[in-house]
Backbone as ProteinMPNN parsed JSONL, in Angstrom:
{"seq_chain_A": "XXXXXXXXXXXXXXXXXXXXXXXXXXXXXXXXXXXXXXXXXXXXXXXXXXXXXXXXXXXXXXXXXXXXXXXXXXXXXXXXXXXXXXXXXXXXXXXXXXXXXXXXXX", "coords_chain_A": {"N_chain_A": [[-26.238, 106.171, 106.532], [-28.6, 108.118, 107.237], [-30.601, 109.434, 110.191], [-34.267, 109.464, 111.284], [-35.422, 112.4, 111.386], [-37.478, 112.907, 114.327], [-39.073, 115.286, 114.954], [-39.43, 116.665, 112.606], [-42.268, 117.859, 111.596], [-44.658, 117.626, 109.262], [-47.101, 118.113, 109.328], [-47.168, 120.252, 111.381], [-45.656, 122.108, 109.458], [-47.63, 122.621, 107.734], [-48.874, 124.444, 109.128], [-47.812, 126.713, 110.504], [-45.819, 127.575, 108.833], [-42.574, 127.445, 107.485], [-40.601, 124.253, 109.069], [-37.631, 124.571, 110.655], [-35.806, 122.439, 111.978], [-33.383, 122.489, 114.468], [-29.535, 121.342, 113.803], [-27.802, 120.914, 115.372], [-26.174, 119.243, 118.035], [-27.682, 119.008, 121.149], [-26.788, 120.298, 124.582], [-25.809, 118.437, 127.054], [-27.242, 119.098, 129.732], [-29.603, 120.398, 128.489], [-30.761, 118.178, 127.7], [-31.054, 116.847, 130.112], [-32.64, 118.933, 131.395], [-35.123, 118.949, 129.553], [-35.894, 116.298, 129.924], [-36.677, 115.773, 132.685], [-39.005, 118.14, 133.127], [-40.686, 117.521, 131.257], [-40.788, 114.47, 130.216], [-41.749, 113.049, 132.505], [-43.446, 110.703, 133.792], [-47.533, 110.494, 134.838], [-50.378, 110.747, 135.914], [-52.88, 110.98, 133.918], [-55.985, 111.254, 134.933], [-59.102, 112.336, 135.568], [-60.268, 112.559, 131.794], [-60.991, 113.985, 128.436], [-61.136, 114.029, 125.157], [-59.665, 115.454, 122.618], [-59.572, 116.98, 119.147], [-56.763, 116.339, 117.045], [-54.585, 116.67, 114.234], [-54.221, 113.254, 112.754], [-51.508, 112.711, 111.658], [-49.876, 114.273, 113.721], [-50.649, 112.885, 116.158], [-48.979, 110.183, 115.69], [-46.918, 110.713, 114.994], [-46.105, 111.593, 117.778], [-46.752, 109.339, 118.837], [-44.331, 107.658, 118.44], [-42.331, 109.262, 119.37], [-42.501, 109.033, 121.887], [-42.454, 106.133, 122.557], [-39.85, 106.347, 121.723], [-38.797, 107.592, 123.566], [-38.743, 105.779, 125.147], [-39.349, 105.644, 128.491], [-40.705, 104.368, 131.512], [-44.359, 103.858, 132.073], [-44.347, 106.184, 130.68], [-46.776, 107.992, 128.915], [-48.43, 108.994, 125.83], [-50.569, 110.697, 126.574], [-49.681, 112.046, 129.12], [-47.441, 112.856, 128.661], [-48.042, 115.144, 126.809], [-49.591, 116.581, 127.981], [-47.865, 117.712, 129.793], [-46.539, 119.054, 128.463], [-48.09, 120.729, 127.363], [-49.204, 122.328, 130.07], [-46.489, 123.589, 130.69], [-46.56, 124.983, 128.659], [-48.621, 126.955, 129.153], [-48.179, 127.973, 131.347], [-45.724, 129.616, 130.829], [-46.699, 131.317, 128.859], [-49.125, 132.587, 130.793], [-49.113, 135.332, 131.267], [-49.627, 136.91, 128.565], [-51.629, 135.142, 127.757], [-53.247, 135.662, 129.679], [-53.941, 138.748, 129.012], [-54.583, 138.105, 126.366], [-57.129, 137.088, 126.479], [-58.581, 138.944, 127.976], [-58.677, 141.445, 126.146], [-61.593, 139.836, 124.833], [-64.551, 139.581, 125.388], [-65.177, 137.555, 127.966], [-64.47, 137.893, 130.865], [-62.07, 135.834, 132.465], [-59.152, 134.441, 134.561], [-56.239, 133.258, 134.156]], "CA_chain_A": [[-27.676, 106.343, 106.634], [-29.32, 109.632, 108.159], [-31.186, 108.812, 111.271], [-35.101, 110.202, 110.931], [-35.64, 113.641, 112.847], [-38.469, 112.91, 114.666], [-39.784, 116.148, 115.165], [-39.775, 117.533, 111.402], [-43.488, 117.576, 111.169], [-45.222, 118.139, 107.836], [-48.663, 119.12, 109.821], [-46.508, 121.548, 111.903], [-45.063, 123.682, 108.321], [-48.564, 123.464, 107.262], [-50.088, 125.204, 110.214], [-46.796, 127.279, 111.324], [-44.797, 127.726, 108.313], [-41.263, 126.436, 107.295], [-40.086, 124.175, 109.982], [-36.379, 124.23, 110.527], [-34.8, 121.871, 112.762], [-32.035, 122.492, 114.68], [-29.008, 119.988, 113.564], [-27.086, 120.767, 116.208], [-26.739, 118.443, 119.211], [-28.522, 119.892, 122.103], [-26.18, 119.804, 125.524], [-26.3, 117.389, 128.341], [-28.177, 119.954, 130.644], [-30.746, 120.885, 128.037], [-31.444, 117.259, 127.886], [-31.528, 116.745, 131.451], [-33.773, 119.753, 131.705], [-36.313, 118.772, 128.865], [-36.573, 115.269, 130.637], [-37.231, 116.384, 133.986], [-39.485, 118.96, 132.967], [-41.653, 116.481, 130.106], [-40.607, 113.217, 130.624], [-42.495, 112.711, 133.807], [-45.153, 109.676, 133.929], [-48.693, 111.165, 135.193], [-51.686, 109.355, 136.051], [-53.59, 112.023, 133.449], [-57.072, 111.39, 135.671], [-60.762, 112.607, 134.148], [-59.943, 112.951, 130.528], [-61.603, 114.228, 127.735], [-60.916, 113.949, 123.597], [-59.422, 116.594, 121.499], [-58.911, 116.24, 117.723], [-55.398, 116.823, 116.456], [-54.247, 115.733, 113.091], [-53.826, 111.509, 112.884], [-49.819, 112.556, 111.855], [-49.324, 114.444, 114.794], [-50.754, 111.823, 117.215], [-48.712, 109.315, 114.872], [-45.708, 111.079, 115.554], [-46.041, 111.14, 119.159], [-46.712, 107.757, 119.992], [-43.413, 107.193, 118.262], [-41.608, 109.503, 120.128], [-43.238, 108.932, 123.355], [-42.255, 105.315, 122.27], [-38.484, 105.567, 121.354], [-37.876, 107.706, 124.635], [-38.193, 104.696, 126.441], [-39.057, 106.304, 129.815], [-41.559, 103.02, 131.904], [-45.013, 104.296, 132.622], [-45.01, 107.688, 130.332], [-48.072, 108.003, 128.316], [-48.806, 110.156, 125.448], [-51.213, 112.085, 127.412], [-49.135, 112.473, 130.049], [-46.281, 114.002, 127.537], [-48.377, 115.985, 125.961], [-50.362, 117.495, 129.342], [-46.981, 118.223, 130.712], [-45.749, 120.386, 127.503], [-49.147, 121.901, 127.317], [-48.737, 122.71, 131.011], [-45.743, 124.389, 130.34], [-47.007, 126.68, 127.644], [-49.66, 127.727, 129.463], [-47.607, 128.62, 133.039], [-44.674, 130.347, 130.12], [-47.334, 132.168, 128.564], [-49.831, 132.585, 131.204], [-49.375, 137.207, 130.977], [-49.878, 136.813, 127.195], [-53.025, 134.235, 127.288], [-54.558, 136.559, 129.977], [-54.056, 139.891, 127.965], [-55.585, 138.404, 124.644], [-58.708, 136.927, 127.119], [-58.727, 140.056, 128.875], [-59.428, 141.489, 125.645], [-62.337, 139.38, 124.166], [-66.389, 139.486, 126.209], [-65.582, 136.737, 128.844], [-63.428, 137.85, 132.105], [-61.279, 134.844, 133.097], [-57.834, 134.748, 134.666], [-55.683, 131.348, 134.532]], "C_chain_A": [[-27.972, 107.462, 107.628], [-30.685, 109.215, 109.09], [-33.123, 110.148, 110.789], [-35.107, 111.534, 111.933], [-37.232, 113.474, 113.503], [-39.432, 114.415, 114.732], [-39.981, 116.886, 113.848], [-41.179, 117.082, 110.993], [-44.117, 118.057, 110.039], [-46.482, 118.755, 108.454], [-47.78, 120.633, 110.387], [-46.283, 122.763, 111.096], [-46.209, 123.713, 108.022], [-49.381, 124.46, 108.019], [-48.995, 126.712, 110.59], [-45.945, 128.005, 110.159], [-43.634, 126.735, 108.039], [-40.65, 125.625, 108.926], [-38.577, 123.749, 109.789], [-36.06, 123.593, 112.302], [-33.237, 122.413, 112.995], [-30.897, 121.266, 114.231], [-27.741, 119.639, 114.55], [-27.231, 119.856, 117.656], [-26.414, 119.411, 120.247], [-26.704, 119.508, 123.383], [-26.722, 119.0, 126.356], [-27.327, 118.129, 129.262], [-29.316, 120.175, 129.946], [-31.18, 119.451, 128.233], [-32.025, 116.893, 129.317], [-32.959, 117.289, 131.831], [-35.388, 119.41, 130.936], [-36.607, 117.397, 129.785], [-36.944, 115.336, 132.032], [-38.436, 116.863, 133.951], [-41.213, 117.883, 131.766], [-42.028, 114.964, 130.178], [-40.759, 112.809, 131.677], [-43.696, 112.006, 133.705], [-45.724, 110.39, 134.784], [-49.663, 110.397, 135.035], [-52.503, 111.233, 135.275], [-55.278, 112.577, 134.53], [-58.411, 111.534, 134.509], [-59.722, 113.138, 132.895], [-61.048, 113.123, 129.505], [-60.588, 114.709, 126.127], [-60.438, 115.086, 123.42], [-59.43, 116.103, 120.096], [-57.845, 117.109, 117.487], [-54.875, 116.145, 115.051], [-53.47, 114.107, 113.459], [-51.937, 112.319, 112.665], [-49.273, 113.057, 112.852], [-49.379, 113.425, 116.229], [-49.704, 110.734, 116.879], [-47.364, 109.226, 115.62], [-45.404, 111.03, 117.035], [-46.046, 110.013, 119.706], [-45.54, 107.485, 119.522], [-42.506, 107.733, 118.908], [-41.868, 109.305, 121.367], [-42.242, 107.313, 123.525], [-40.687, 105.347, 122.441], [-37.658, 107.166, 122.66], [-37.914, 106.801, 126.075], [-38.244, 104.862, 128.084], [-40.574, 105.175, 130.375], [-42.636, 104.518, 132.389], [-45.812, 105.944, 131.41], [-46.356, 107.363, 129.013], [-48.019, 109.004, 127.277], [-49.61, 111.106, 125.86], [-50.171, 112.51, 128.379], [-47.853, 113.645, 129.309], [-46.908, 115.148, 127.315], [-48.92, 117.236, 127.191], [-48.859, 118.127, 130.262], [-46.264, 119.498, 129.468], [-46.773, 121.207, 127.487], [-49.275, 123.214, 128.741], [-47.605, 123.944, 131.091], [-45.765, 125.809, 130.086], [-47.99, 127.571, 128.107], [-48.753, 128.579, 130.651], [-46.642, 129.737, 131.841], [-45.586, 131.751, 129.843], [-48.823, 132.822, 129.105], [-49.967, 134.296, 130.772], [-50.382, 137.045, 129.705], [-51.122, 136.502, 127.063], [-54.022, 135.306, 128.217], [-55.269, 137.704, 129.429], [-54.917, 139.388, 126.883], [-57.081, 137.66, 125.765], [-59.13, 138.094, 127.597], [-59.349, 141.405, 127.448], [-60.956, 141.125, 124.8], [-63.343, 139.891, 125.747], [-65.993, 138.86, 127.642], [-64.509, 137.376, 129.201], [-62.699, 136.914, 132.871], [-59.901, 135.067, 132.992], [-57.352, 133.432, 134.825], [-55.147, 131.775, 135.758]], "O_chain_A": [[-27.484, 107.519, 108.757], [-31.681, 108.71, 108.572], [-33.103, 111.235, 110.212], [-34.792, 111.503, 113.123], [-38.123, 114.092, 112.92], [-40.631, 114.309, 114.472], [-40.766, 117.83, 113.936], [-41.355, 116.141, 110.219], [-43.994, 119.279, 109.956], [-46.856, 119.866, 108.079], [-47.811, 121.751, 109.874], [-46.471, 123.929, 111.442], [-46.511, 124.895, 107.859], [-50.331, 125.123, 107.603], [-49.574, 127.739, 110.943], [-45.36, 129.034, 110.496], [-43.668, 125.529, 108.28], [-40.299, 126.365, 109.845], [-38.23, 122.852, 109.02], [-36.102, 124.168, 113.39], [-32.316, 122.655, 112.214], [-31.372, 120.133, 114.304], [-26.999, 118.658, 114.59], [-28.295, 119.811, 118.272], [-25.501, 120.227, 120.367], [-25.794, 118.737, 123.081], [-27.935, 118.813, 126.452], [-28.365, 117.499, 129.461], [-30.304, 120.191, 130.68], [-32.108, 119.381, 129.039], [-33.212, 116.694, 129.575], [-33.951, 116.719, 132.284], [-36.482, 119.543, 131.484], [-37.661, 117.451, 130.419], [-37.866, 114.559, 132.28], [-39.24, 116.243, 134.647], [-42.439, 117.882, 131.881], [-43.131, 114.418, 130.194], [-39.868, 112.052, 132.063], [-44.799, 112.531, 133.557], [-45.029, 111.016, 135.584], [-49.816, 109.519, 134.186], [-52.608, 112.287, 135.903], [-55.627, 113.729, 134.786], [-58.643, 111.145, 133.364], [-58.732, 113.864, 132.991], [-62.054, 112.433, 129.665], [-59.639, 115.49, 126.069], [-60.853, 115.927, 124.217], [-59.304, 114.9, 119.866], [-57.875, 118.329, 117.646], [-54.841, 114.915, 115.016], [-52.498, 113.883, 114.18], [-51.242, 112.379, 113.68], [-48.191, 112.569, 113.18], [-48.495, 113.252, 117.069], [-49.389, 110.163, 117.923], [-46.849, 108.394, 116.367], [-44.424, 110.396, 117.427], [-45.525, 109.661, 120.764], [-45.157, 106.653, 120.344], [-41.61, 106.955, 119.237], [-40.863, 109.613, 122.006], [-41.418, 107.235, 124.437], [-40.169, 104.518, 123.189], [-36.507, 107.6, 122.635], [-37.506, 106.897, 127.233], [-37.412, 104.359, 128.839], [-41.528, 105.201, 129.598], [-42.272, 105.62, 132.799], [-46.922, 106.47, 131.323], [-46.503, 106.291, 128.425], [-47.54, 110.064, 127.681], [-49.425, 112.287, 125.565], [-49.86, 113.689, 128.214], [-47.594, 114.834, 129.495], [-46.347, 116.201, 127.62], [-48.659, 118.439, 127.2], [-48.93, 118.881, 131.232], [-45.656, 120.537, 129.724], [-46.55, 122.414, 127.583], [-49.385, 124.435, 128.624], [-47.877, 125.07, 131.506], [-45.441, 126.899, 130.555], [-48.22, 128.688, 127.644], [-48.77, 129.81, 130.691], [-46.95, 130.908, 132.061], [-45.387, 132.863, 130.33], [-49.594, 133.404, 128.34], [-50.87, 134.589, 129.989], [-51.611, 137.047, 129.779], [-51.876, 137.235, 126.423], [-55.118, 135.729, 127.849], [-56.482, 137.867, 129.303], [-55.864, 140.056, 126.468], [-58.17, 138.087, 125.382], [-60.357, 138.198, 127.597], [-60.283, 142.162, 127.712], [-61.472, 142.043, 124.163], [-62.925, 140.378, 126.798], [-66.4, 139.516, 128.601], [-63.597, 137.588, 128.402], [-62.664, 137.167, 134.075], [-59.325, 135.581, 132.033], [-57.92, 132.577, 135.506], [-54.61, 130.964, 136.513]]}, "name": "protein", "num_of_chains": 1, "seq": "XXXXXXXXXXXXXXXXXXXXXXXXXXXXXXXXXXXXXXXXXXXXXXXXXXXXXXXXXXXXXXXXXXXXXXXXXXXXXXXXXXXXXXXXXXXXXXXXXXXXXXXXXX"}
């Protein structure tokens, strides 16, 4: 029996394209590093709604779920990868704001 891949999202190829999973297993350090880095419970604080497709939320509470870590939250997951992408791609996000009307710098 073939274990499910959690992350092959059907919303994801429709928004993104083909998604290919890696099938290779990751190393011990990358894991380390993604759980360090993600897998950190967070008291989220003031919150406010987004909408995201029901299968992507779906999917998350199941992985959020079957990494078993006491305390983590799907917000908290999710605010720590978003986090991420923003500090990774902070140059990038300022350049395309930096072109549009409004002047803001993250």
């Amino acid at each position: 029996m073939t274990k499910t891949r959690f992350c092959d999202l059907h919303v994801c190829a429709r928004h993104m394209g083909e998604v290919n999973t890696n099938t290779n297993n990751p190393e011990e350090a990358e894991i380390e590093q993604y759980s360090s880095e993600y897998l950190v419970p967070a008291v989220v604080g003031c919150r406010k709604g987004i909408f995201v497709p029901r299968e992507l939320v779906d999917k998350l509470a199941k992985i959020v779920a079957l990494f078993d870590v006491p305390d983590l939250t799907i917000g908290a997951f999710v605010t720590n990868v978003l986090v991420d992408h923003l500090m990774t791609n902070r140059d990038v996000i300022n350049e395309l704001t930096n072109r549009g009307n409004i002047k803001t710098a993250l």
